[in-house]
N, CA, C and O atoms as a DFTB+ gen file, in Angstrom:
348 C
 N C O
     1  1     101.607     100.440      60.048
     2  2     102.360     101.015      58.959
     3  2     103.710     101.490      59.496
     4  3     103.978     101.591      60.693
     5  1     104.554     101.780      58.451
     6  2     105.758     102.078      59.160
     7  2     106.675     102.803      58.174
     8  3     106.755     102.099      57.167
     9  1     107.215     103.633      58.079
    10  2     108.169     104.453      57.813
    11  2     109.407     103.823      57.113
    12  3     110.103     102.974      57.669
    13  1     109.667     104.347      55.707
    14  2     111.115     103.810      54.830
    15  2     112.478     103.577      55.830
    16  3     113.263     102.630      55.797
    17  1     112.491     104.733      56.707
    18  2     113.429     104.441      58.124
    19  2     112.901     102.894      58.865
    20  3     113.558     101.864      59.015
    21  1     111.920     103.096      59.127
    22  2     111.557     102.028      60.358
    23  2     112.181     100.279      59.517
    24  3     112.885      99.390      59.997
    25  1     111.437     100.424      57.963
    26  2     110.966      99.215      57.028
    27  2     112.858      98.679      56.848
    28  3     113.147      97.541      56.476
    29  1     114.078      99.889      57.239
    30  2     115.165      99.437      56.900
    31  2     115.705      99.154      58.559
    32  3     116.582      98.320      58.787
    33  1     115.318      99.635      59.209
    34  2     115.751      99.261      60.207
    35  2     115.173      97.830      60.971
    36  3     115.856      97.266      61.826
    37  1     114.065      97.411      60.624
    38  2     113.576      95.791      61.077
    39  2     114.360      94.901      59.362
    40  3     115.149      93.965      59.492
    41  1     114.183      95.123      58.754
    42  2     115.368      94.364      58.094
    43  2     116.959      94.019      58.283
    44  3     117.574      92.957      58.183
    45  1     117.300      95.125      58.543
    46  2     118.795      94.912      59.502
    47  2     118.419      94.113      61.022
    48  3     119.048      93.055      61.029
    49  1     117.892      94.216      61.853
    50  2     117.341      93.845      62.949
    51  2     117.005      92.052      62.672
    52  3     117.262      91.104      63.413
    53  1     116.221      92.079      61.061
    54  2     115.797      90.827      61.032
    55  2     116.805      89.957      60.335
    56  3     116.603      88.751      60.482
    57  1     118.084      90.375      59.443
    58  2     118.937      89.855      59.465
    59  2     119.721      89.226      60.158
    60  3     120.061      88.074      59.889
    61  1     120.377      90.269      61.755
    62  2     121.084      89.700      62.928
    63  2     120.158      88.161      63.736
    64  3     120.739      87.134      64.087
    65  1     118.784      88.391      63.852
    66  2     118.163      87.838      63.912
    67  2     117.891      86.484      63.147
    68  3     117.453      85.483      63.713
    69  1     118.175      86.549      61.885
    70  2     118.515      85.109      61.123
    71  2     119.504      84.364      61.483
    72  3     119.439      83.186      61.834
    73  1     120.758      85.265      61.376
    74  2     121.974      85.037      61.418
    75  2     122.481      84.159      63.172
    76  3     123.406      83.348      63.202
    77  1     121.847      84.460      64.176
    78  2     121.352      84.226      65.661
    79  2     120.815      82.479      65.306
    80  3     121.339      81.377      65.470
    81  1     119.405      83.003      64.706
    82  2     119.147      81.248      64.333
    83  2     119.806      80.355      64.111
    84  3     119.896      79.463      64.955
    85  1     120.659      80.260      62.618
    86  2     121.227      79.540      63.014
    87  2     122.718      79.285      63.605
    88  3     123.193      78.163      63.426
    89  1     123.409      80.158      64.229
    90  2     124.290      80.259      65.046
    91  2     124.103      79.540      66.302
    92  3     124.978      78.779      66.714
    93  1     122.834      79.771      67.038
    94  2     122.391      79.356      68.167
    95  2     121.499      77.952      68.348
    96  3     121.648      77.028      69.148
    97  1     120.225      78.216      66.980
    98  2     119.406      76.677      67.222
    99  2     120.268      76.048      65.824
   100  3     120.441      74.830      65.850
   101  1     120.878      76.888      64.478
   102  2     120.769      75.474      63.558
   103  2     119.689      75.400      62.975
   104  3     119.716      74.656      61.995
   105  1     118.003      76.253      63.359
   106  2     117.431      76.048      62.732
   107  2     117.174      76.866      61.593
   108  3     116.776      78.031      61.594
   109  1     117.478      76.035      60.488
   110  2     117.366      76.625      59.364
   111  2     116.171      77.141      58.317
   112  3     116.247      77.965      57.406
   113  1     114.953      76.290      58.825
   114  2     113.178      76.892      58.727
   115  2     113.035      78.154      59.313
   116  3     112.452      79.123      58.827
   117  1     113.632      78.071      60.440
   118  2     113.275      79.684      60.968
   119  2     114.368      80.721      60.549
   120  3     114.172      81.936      60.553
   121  1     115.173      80.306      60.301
   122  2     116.302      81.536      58.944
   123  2     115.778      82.168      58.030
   124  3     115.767      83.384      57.840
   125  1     115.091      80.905      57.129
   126  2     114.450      80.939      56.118
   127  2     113.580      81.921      56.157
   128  3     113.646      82.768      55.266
   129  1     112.570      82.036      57.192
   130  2     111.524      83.027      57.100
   131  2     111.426      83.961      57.528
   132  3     110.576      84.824      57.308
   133  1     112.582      83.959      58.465
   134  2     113.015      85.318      59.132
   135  2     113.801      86.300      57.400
   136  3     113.369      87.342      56.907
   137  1     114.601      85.729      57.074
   138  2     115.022      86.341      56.081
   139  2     113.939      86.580      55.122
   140  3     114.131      87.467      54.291
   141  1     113.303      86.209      55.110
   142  2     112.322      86.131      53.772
   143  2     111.414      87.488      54.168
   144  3     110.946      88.238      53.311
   145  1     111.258      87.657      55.503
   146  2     110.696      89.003      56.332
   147  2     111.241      89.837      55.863
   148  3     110.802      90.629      55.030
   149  1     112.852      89.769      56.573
   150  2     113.498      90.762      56.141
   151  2     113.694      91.194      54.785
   152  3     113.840      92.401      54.591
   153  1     113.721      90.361      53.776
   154  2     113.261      90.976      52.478
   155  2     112.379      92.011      52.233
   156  3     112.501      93.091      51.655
   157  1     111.232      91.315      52.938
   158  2     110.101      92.302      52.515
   159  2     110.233      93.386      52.684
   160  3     109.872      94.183      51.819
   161  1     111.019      93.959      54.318
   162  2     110.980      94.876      54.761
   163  2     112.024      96.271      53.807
   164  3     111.857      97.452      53.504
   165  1     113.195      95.120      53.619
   166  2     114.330      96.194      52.526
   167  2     113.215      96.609      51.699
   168  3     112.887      97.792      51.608
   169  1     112.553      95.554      51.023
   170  2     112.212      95.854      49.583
   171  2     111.414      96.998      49.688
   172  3     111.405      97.716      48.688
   173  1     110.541      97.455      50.932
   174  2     109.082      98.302      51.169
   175  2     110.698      99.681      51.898
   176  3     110.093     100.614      52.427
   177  1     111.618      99.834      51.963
   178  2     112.234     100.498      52.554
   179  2     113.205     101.110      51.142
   180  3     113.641     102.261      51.148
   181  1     113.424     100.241      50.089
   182  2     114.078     100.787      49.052
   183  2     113.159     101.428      47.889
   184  3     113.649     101.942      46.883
   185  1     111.457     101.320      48.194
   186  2     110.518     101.550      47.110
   187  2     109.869     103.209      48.141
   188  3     109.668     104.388      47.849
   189  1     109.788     102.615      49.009
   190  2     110.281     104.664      50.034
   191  2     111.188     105.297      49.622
   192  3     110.757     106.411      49.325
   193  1     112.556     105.192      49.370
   194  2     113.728     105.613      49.317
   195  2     113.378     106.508      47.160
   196  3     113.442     107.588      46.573
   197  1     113.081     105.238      46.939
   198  2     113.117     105.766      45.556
   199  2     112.120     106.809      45.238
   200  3     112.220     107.671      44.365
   201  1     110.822     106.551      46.336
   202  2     109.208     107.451      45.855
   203  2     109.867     108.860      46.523
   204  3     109.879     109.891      45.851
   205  1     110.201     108.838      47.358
   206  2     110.755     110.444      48.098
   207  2     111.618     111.254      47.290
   208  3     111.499     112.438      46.973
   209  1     112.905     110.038      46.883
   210  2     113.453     110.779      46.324
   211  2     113.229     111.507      44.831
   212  3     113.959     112.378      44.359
   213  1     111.935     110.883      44.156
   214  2     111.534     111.120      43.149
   215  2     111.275     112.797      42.534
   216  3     110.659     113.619      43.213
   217  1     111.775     113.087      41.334
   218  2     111.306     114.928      41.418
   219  2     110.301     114.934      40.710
   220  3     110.065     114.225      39.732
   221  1     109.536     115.906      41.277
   222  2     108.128     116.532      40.514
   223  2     108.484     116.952      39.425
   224  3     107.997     116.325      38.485
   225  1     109.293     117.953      39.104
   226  2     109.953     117.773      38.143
   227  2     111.410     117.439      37.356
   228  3     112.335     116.805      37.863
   229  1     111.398     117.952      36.145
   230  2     112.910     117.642      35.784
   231  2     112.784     118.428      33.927
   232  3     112.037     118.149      32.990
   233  1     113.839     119.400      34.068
   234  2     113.590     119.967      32.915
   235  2     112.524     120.742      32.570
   236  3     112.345     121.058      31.393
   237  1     111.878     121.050      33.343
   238  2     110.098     121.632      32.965
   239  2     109.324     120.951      33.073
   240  3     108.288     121.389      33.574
   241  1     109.378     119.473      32.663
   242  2     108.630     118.415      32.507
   243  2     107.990     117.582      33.917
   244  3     108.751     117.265      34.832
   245  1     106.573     117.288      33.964
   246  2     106.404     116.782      35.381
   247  2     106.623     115.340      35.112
   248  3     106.290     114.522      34.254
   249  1     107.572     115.382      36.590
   250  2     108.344     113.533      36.698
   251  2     106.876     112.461      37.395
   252  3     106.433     111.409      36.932
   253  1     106.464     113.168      38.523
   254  2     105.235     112.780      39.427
   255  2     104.266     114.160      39.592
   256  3     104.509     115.350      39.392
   257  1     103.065     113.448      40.048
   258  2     102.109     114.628      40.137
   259  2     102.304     114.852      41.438
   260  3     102.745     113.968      42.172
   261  1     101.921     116.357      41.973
   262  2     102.424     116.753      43.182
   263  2     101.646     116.000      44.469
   264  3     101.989     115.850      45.641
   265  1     100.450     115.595      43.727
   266  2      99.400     114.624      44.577
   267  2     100.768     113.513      45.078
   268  3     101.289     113.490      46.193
   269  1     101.082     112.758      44.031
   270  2     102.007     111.620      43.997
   271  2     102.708     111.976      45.195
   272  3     102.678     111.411      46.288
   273  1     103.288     112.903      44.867
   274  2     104.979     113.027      45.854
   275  2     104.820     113.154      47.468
   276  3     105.497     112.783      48.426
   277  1     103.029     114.184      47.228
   278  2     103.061     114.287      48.646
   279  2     102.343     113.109      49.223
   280  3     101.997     113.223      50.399
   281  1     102.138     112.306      48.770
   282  2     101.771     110.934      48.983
   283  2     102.768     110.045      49.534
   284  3     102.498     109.330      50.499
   285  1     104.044     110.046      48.914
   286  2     105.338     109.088      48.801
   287  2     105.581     109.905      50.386
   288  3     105.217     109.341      51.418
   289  1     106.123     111.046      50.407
   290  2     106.288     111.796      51.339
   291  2     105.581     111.179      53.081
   292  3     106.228     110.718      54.022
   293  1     104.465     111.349      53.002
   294  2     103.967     110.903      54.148
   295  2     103.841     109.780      54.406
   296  3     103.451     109.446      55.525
   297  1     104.121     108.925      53.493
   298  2     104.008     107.180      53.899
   299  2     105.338     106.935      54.044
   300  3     105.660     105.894      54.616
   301  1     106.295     107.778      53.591
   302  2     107.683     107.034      53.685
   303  2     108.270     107.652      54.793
   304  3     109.098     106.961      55.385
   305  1     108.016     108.980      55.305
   306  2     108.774     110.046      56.401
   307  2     107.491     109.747      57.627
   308  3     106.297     109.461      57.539
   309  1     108.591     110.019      58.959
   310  2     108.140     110.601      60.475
   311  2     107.737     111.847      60.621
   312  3     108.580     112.729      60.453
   313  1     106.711     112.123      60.877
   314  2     106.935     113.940      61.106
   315  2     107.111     114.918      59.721
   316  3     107.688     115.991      59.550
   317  1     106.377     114.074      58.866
   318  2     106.225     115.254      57.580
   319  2     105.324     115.795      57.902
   320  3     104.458     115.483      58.719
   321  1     105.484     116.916      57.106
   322  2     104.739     118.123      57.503
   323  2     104.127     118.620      56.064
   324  3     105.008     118.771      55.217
   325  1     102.940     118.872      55.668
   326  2     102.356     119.011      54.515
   327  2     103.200     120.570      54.062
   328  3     103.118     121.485      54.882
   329  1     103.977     120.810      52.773
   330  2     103.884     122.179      52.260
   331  2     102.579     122.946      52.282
   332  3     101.509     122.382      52.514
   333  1     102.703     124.466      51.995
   334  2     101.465     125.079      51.864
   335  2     101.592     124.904      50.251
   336  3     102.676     124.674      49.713
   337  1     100.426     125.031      49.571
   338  2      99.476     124.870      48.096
   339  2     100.655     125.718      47.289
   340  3     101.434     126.418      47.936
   341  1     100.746     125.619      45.833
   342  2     101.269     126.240      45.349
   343  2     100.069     126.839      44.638
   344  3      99.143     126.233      44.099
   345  1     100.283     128.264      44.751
   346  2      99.408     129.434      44.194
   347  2      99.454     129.018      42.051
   348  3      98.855     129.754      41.267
């Protein structure tokens, strides 16, 4: 598993890495799937980005349940640290 940080940083990584392919072999099968990686990885790095930044609430109204957030929270962050309970 890996972290909204980590999931954007092997996408950039796997871009230069396409871009190498075919610069160097030409081969354009292995571009292809290297990029197609790197997709995945933005895409799992911009669906972190959006769950974190998400608010519990907004207006009074609950946006996510606090279950939710602290969910998004630890799959998307290094070194989160659980809040204590709200009384």
């Amino acid at each position: 598993m890996a972290t909204g940080s980590e999931h954007y940083r092997a996408a950039e990584s796997l871009l230069i890495c396409a871009r190498d392919d075919l610069d160097l072999d030409g081969d354009q099968n292995l571009a292809g799937l290297t990029l197609a990686e790197a997709q995945v990885h933005a895409t799992l790095a911009l669906a972190a980005a959006i769950g974190v930044s998400m608010p519990v609430t907004m207006g009074g109204e609950d946006c996510m349940p606090h279950q939710d957030s602290v969910a998004w929270a630890k799959a998307a962050s290094a070194g989160y640290h659980q809040p204590p309970e709200h009384v």
